[in-house]
C-alpha positions as CSV (number, residue, x, y, z in Angstrom):
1,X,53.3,76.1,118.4
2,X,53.9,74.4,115.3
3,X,50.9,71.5,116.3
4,X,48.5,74.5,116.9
5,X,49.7,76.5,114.0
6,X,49.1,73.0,111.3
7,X,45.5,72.2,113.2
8,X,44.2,75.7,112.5
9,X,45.5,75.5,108.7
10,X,43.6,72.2,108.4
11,X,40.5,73.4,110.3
12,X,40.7,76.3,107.7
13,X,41.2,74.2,105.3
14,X,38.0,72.1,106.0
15,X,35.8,75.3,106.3
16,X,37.2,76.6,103.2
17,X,35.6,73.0,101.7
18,X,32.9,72.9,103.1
19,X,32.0,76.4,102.1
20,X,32.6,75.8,98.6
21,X,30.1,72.7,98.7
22,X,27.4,74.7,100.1
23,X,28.2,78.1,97.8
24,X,28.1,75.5,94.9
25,X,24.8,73.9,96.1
26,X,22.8,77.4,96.8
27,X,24.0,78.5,93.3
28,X,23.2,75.8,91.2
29,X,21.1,76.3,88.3
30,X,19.9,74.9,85.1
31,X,23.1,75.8,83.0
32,X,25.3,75.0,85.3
33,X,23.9,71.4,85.2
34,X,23.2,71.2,81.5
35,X,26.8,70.3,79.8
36,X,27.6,67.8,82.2
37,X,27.1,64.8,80.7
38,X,26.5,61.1,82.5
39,X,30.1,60.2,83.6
40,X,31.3,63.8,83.1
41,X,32.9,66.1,85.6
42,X,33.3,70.3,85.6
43,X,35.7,71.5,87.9
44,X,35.5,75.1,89.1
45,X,37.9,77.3,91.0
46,X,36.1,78.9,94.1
47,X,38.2,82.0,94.8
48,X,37.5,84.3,98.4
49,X,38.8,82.0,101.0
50,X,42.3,82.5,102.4
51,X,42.8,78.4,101.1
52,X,42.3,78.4,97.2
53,X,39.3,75.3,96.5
54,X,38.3,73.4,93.2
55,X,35.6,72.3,93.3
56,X,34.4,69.4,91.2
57,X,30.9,68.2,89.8
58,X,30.5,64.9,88.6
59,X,27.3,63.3,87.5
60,X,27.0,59.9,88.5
61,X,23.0,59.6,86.7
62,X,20.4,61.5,85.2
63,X,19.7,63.2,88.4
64,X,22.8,62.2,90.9
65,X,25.6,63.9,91.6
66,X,29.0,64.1,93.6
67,X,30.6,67.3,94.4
68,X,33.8,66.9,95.9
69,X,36.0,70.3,97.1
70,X,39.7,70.3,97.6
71,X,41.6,72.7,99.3
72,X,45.2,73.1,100.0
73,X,47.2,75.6,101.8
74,X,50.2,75.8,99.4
75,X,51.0,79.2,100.2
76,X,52.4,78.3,103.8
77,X,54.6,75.3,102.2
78,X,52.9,73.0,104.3
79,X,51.1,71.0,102.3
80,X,48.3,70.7,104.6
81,X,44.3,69.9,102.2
82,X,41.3,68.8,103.2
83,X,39.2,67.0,100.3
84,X,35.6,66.3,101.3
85,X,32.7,64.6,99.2
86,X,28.8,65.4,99.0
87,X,26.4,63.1,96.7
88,X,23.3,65.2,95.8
89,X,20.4,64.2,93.9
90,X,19.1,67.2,91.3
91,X,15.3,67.4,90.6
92,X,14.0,69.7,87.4
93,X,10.2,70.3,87.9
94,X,8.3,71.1,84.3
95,X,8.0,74.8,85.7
96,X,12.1,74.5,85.4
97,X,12.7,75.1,89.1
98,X,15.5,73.0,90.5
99,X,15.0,71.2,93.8
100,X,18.7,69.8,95.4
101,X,18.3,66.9,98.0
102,X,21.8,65.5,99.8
103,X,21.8,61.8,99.9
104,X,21.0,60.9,103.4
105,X,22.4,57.7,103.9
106,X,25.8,59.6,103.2
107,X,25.5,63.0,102.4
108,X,28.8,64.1,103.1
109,X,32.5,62.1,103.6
110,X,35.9,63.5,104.2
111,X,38.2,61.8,101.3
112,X,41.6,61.4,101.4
């Protein structure tokens, strides 16, 4: 029971990540992106999932980035988290519309 009970906090866990990413992703926009500078990260709380996520943005160039979202079940005591990275690269076209592309030689890696 216990096995069962830890793999369906860390697959929760996981989704909770991976949901994040993508909520972070589908809501990017031009401010969000603006005060980060080269070498600078932003980290954001994502709250709705039963597993509280941070999420944070670092940018690696003028137009690459690496989200990485970390999420821990502390409430259960068991210290289960699933971290997982996603490198994105951010085009701005003159009309100011923002076009994100994941890296696909390695879009997306569990860290540890």
């Amino acid at each position: 029971t216990r096995i069962g009970a830890a793999s369906a906090r860390r697959q929760l866990a996981l989704s909770a990540a991976e949901s994040a990413v993508e909520m972070t992703i589908v809501g990017w926009n031009m401010d969000s992106a603006t005060p980060i500078g080269v070498s600078g990260t932003k980290a954001t709380a994502i709250e709705g999932f039963e597993v509280p996520v941070v999420v944070h943005v670092t940018r690696l160039d003028s137009t690459l980035y690496w989200i990485v979202a970390d999420a821990a079940d502390s409430s259960s005591g068991s210290g289960v988290s699933r971290r997982i990275g996603v490198a994105v690269r951010v085009l701005i076209a003159p009309d100011h519309s923002i076009t994100i592309d994941r890296i696909s030689e390695r879009s997306w890696s569990e860290l540890f």
